[in-house]
C-alpha positions, -999 to +999 in steps of 0.1 A: +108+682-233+137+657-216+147+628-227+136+612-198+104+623-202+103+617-246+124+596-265+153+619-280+155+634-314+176+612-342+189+622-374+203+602-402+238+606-410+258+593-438+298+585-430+321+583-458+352+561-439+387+559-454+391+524-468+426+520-443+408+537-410+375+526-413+377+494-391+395+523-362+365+543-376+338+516-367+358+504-335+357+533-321+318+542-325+309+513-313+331+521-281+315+550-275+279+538-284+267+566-304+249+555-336+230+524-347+242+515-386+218+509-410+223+480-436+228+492-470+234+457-491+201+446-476+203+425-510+234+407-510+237+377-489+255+373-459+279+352-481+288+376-508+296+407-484+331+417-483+343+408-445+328+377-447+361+362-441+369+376-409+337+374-395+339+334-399+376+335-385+359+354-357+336+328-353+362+300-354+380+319-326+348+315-306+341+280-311+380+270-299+372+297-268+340+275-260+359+243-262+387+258-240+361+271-214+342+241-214+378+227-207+382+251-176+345+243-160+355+205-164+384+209-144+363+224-116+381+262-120+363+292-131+373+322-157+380+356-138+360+386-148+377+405-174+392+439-173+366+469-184+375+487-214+391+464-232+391+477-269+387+458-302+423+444-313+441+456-348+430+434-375+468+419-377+462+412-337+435+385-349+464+362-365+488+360-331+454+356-313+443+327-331+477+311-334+481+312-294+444+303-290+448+272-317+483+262-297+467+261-264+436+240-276+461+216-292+484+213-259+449+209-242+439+180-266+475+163-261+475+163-224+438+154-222+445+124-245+479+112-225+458+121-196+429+094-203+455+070-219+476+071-186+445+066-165+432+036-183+466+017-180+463+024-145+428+014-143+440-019-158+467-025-135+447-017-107+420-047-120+447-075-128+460-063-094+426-066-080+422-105-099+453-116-084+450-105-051+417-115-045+421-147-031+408-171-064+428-203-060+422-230-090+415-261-074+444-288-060+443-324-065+457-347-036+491-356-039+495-382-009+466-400+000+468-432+031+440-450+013+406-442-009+392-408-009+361-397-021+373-376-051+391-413-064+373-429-087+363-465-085+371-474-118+401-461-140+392-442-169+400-457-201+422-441-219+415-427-249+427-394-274+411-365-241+431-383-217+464-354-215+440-326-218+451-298-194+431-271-169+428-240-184+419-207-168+402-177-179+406-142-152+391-109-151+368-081-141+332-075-151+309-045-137+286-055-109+256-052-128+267-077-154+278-104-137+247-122-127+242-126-166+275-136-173+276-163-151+243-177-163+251-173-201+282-192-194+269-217-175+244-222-207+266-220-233+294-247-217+265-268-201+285-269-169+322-281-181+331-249-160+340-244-126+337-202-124+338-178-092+334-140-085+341-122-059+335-084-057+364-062-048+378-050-013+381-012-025+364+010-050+382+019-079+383+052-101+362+053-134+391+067-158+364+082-176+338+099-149+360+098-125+339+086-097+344+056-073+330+021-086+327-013-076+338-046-097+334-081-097+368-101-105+360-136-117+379-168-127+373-195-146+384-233-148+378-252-181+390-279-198+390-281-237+398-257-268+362-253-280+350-244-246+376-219-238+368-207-272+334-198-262+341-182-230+366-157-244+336-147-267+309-143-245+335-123-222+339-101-252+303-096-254+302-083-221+334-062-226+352-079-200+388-070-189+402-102-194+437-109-179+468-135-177+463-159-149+499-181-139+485-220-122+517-212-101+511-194-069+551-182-073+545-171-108+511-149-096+527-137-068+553-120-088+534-106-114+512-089-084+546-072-071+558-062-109+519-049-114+525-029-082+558-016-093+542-007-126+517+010-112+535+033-090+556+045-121+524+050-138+511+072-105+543+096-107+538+099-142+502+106-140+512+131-115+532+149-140+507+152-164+480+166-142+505+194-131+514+200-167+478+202-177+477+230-147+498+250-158+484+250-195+448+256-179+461+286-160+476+301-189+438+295-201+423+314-179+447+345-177+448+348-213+406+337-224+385+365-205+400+393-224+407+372-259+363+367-258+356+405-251+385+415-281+372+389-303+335+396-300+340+435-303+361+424-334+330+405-345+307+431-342+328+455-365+336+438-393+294+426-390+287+466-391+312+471-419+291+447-437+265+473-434+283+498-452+286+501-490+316+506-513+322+540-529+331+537-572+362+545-567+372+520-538+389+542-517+363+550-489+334+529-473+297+545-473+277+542-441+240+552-425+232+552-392+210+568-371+223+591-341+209+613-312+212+652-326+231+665-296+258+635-297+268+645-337+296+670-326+310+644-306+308+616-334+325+638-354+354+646-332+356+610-329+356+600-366+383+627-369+405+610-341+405+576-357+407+583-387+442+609-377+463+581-389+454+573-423+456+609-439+426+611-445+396+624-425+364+606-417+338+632-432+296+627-417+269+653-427+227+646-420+209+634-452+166+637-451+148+604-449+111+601-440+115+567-424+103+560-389+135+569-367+142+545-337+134+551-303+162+563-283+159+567-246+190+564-222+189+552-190+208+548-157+213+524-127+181+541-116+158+544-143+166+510-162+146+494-140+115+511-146+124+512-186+125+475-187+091+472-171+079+500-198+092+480-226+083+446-216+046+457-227+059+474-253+089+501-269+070+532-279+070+549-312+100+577-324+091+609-300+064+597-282+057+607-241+078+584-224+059+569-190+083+555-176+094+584-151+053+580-141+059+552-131+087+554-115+059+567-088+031+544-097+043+510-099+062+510-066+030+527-048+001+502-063+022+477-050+024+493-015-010+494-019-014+458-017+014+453+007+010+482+028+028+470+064+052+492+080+072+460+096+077+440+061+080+473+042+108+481+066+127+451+057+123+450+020+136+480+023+167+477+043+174+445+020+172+465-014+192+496+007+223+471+019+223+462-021+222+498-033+250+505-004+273+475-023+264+480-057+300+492-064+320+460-049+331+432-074+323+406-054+282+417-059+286+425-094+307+392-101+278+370-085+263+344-112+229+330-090+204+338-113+181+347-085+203+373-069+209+388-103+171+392-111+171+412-073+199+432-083+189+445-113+159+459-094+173+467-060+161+505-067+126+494-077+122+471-044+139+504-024+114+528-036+086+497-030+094+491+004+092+530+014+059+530-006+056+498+018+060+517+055+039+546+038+005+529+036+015+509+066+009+538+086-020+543+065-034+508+078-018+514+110-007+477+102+029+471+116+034+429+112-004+430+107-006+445+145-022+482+150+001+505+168-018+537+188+010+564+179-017+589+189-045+590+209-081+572+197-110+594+183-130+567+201-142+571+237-157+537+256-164+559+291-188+579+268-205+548+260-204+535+289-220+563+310-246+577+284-257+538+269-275+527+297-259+494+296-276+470+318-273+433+335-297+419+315-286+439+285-248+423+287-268+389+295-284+390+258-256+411+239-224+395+232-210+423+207-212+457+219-213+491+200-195+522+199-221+545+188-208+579+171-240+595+177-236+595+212-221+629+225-187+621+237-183+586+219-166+599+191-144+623+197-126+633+161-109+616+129-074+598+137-048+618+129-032+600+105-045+565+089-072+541+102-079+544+143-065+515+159-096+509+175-106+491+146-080+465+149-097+456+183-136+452+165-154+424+153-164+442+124-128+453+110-131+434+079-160+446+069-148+482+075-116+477+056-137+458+027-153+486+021-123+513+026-101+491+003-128+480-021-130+520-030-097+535-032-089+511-055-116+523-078-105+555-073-068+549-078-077+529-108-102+554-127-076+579-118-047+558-131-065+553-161-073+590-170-037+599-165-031+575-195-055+589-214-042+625-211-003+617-217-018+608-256-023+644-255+007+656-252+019+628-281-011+641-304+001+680-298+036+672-305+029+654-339+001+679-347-022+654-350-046+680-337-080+660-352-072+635-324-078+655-301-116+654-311-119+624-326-100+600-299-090+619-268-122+636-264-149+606-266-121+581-244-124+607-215-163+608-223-164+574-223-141+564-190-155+596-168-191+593-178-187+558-168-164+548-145-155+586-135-191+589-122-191+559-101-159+577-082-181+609-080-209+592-061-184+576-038-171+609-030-203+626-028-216+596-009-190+602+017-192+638+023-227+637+023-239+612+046-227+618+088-232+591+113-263+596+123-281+593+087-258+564+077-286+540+083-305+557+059-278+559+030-283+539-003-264+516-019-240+524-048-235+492-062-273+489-066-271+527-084-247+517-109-263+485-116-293+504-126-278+532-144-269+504-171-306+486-166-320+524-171-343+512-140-347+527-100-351+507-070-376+520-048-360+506-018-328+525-028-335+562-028-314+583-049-285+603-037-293+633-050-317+654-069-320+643-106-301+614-107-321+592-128-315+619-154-279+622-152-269+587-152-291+579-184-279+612-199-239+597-190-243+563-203-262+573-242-233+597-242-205+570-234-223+545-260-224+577-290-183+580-285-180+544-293-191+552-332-173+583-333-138+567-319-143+539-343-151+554-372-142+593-367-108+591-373-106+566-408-131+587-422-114+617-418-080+601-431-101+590-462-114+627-465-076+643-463-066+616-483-087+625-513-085+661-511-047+658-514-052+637-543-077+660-564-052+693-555-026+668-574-048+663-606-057+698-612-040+706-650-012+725-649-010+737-686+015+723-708+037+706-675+007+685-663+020+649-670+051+656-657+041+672-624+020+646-620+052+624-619+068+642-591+070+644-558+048+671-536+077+672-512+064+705-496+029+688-494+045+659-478+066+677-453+036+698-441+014+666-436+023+638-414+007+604-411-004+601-379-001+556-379+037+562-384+039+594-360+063+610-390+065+626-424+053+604-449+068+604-491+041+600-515+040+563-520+028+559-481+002+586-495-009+574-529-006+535-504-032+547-483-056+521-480-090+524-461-091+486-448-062+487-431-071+521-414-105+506-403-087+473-388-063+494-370-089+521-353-114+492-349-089+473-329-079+501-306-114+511-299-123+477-291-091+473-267-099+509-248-137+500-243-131+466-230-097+476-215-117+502-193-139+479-179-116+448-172-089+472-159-112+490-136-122+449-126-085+448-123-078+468-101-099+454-076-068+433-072-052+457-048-084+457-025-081+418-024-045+416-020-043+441+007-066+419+023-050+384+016-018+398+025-032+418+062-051+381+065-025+361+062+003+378+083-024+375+112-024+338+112+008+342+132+006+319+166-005+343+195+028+338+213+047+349+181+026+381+183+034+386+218+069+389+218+068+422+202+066+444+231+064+485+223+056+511+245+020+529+236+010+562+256+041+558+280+029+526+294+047+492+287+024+471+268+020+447+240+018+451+204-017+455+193-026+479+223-052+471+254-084+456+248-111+475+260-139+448+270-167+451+295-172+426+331-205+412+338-198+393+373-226+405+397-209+433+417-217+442+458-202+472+478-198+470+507-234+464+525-237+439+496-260+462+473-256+451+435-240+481+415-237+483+381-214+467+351-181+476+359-156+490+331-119+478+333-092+475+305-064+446+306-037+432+281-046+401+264-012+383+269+001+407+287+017+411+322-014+410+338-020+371+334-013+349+303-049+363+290-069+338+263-070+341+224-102+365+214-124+346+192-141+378+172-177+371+157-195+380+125-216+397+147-236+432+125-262+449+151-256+466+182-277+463+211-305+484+199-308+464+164-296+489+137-262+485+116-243+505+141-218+529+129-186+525+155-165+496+161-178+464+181-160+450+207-162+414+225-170+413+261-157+390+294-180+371+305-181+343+337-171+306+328-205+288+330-192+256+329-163+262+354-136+262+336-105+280+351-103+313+345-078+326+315-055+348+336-062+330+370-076+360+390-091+393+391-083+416+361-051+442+364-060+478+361-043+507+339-006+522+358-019+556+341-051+571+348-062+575+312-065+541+297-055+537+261-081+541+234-111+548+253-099+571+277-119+562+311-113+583+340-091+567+371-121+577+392-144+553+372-126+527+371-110+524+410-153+534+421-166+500+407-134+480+410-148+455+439-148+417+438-141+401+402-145+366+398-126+349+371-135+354+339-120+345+304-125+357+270-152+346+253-163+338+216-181+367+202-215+362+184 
């Protein structure tokens, strides 16, 4: 069997690499992705292994590439993708590399620094700018005054050793949300010998750290006296204040502002300078990083695998295991003899026996990977086992179709995952980071093939944007009904639903031809019809699911020749699911073949049948469905409960039964040699016999190991888990009858002019999506010497070009008009306004253009012989 279908075979090969060629050896493996190296010096620490060295330069060269991307993003720029097939550098490559790599992060470091340096100083200058220019002004004493003012006082101040003290002023800037506090605290702390203002500035200024826009408040302050100004230059500290030189002069403030300005514009150009600088530097960054991280991480990974390998005695070659795929040795071999060309010396690999548990090998492609990755999300299966991922390949997509069977949004996930297969080859798709777009990617051939599954069971629902399309012609005939019913005026006067009848000759004329007739769309009693539809092909899809399962562990059980499995487990599962779950499939089946229209009324219940094949009990108001019954269910579920002992305890037992027989053929004396047989291995015994827990040959210490506990635990579990697992799944599956309903329920909620502008031709004639709705007239006909005639039959468009038409309230209504179940679709009926409200379409109902209406087929001649007077009508609520 495949690959695809069973994980490939694997052998264990031993490599004996030249000491000079074995990092071109290693390099070169891992390039082609042949083997998977198995760690010999599982002992020794990862800090006494011989390229422990490099691996940590490696690892310094990626924390100075993180710091120089980091660098990169923070500049706003991104890192290009880089070039494919980029292979692992020479080992005397990894000095220039980390030498460039340590210069760039150094220039990096210096222009960053000069960079932040350069911007504070012209953050400061912009501030004392922003202090002088603002307007403060210390206050002006009168020089010239005519007579007394009110600042003179009316007696002189004595004089005394304060009497030359001096104004002094403190300037700066403060952040907006301090200054409140400030201003109190120092209000406090002088107890008013202060005379302080701020004022917020005109323009935003740059944050020389964030780099965003903010807002400060400048402030100056008048005091008089050393200990007070001592004071305020501390509790400006406090609240890191930018605190700056402040002239009494107007002249003297004046021309600092112009020498700040000056400054400042030096300090701009120079800036300028740096950022282009710092530019250049990050493009050499991002030419040279992309490929430097691929190199160094491939670098990485080889001297991590040569720490895998062991060292011969004489120190000339390296010793490695790995595991690789048996068809791919003759090219691992060319390719150790390749790298290894340049040393002299060939690369020499040969298969060596091991009885551990291979790994699972199964390769993939931009199809399959998909599906794998669903597979292995539950779980990687064991070396050689049936691989069901191809299944379901088929299954996954077409349960979910199942539930969201609509041929309108199957169409469009469809052509959404088909414009991302079409462009799966452009960079621009590949290169795209959203995560979202990514996760859709990876599976755009999983939502392809669910989409198609999609349109498929549309058509079986005849569901297209939850609307029924008639493609072909109804197997439902109303004129039947009509003619053969009897309907009366006092009959449409107490009915409100009416019945399509099956057993009436004519009424129904043959099964759709493909999918559910869209009659049904039109009935009150859809729901129910699809309840039950749905409701049991997801039983049978799920029992038949579930068997499938059951049988792939065949094949696995054949191939291992595990052939006591076969009895032991495979046997009493299918006994158990088919007598169970398999029979309640078997009497819908039968239930459906066996039971026509016309004894429907008549036909028992299933639900009440399996209850009671568990209760061992009849109904007698629920007759059986065929002869025996009673019989066979109680003979099915004692079977299914005997399988349960047998799959839990069947298999240990007979482990424990092999187990000892192996061990008495081992102590039988053997003459003289007894003791030292006894010693040795049974390899033939051992090769002949395989463990079925590990799926592979086991050596004698897994056999003389065996221990009956743990065999019990395991099979004990994995009865447990298939006996519940049957009933919850089967449970679960019910999901896709409930979600096909939700889903159908849900798009149908759309406004009724949304579902109007959908127009599609059915039968040749023009209409509107959902076909014609066939509804019966009771308005008190006359010809023409005024006789009453009977109910007239006529077929209009709700919404359609006829007149804007009324919604159609459906109701729960469940007998027809001669009080049994019914078997046919029931249909709401026109009726007069009673209360005189306007009619719906505002006149007498349109006739069919073609002389066969659409699903019910009424003759031209029937409808244009009772077409008289009309009077306005509007549809009614059903029930």
């Amino acid at each position: 069997m495949g690959s695809m279908f069973r994980s490939e075979e694997v052998a264990l090969v031993q490599l004996f690499l030249p000491t000079a060629a074995a990092y071109t050896c290693v390099s070169q493996l891992g390039e082609l992705g042949l083997v998977e190296f198995r760690d010999l010096n599982a002992s020794v620490s990862a800090f006494q292994r011989r390229f422990v060295v490099d691996v940590r330069r490696c690892e310094e060269l990626e924390k100075t590439f993180t710091f120089l991307q980091e660098e990169v993003r923070r500049a706003g720029l991104m890192l290009p993708l880089p070039e494919a097939g980029l292979p692992a550098p020479p080992p005397r490559d990894l000095l220039r590399i980390q030498e460039e790599t340590d210069r760039l992060a150094q220039e990096l470091r210096d222009v960053r620094g000069n960079q932040q340096a350069l911007r504070a100083q012209w953050h400061q200058l912009q501030l004392h700018s922003a202090v002088l220019g603002q307007g403060h002004s210390p206050p002006s004493v009168a020089t010239h005054t005519d007579g007394p003012s009110e600042r003179t006082p009316l007696l002189q101040a004595p004089g005394g050793p304060h009497q030359d003290l001096r104004v002094n002023f403190v300037a700066g800037a403060v952040e907006p949300h301090k200054a409140a506090a400030l201003e109190r605290l120092l209000w406090r702390a002088c107890r008013g010998f202060l005379i302080a203002s701020f004022r917020e500035t005109e323009q935003q200024l740059e944050d020389p750290v964030t780099g965003e826009p903010a807002t400060w408040m400048t402030f100056l302050i008048s005091y008089w006296g050393g200990q007070i100004g001592q004071k305020i230059r501390k509790i400006t500290d406090c609240f890191h204040c930018h605190v700056f030189p402040f002239a009494e002069e107007e002249a003297a403030r004046h021309a600092a502002l112009q020498q700040l300005q000056q400054q400042s514009q030096e300090l701009q150009e120079v800036l300028g300078e740096t950022e282009r600088f710092l530019s250049q530097v990050l493009g050499r960054v991002q030419r040279l990083l992309p490929p430097w991280q691929v190199q160094i991480r491939k670098m990485k990974a080889v001297y991590l695998a040569l720490n895998q390998c062991s060292v011969s005695s004489t120190h000339k070659c390296l010793i490695a295991e790995a595991w690789c795929a048996t068809r791919d040795l003759p090219t691992l071999q060319q390719a150790l003899q390749d790298s290894s060309s340049e040393a002299g010396v060939s690369a020499v690999v040969h298969c060596i026996p091991c009885r551990d548990m291979p790994p699972t090998l199964i390769r993939t492609n931009r199809f399959t990977a998909s599906f794998q990755g669903i597979v292995d999300a539950y779980g990687v299966g064991r070396y050689q086992e049936v691989n069901p991922a191809p299944y379901t390949i088929i299954t996954f997509p077409f349960l979910f179709a199942v539930m969201f069977g609509d041929v309108g949004h199957g169409l469009l996930m469809f052509l959404f995952a088909l414009a991302m297969v079409l462009a799966e080859n452009q960079p621009a798709v590949k290169s795209a980071q959203n995560e979202i777009w990514r996760t859709f990617f990876g599976g755009r051939y999983l939502l392809l093939l669910m989409g198609l599954f999609s349109v498929y069971t549309g058509f079986i629902y005849n569901e297209c944007f939850s609307r029924a399309t008639a493609i072909f012609p109804s197997g439902w005939s109303v004129a039947a009904m009509a003619n053969q019913s009897g309907w009366s005026d006092a009959f449409l006067a107490q009915h409100q639903l009416l019945a399509l009848d099956p057993n009436v000759t004519g009424v129904f004329l043959g099964p759709y031809p493909f999918g559910i007739d869209p009659v049904w769309s039109l009935a009150v009693n859809h729901l129910s019809f699809l309840n039950s539809f749905k409701m049991k092909m997801s039983i049978i899809l799920g029992v038949t699911h579930m068997t499938f399962g059951v049988v792939l562990g065949v094949f696995n059980h054949v191939h291992f020749g595990q052939w006591h499995r076969l009895l032991l487990e495979t046997l009493p599962e299918l006994v158990f699911l088919l007598g169970l779950f398999g029979y309640l499939v078997f009497l819908v089946v039968y239930k459906w073949l066996s039971f026509t229209a016309a004894s429907a009324a008549t036909a028992p219940s299933i639900l009440i049948h399996f209850i009671n094949m568990f209760l061992f009990s009849r109904s007698r108001t629920n007759k059986p469905l065929f002869q025996g019954q009673e019989v066979v269910q109680s003979t099915l579920v004692v079977l299914a409960l005997a399988t349960v002992p047998v799959l839990l305890l069947g298999t240990p037992l007979f482990l424990r039964r092999r187990h000892q027989r192996r061990q008495s053929r081992r102590r039988q004396p053997l003459d003289e040699d007894k003791a030292g047989l006894l010693g040795q291995p049974d390899v033939s015994v051992a090769s002949q016999n395989c463990d079925e827990e590990k799926a592979g040959c086991l050596g004698d210490q897994e056999e003389e190991e065996f221990v009956l506990s743990e065999v019990f635990m395991h099979q004990a579990i994995h009865t447990i888990e298939f006996c519940l697992g049957c009933i919850s799944n089967t449970a679960s599956y019910l999901r896709l009858w409930a979600l096909s309903l939700a889903h159908a329920r849900e798009s149908q909620r759309l406004p009724p002019h949304i579902s109007h502008c959908f127009p599609v031709s059915l039968s040749g004639k023009r209409g509107w999506w959902g076909g014609p709705l066939l509804t019966l007239v009771e308005d008190g006909l006359r010809d023409a010497q005024g006789v009453p005639t009977a109910p007239s039959l006529t077929c209009r468009t709700v919404g359609g070009p006829v007149g804007h038409g009324d919604a159609s309230w459906l109701g729960p209504g469940w007998q027809d008009g001669r009080g049994g179940p019914g078997a046919g679709p029931r249909l709401c009926r026109l009726r007069r306004d009673d209360r005189g409200h306007p009619a719906g379409d505002g006149g007498a109902l349109g006739l069919p253009a073609r002389a066969a209406a659409a699903l019910g087929g009424v003759p031209e001649q029937v409808l244009l012989g009772l077409r008289l007077q009309a009077e306005p009508l509007h549809l009614c609520r059903g029930g």
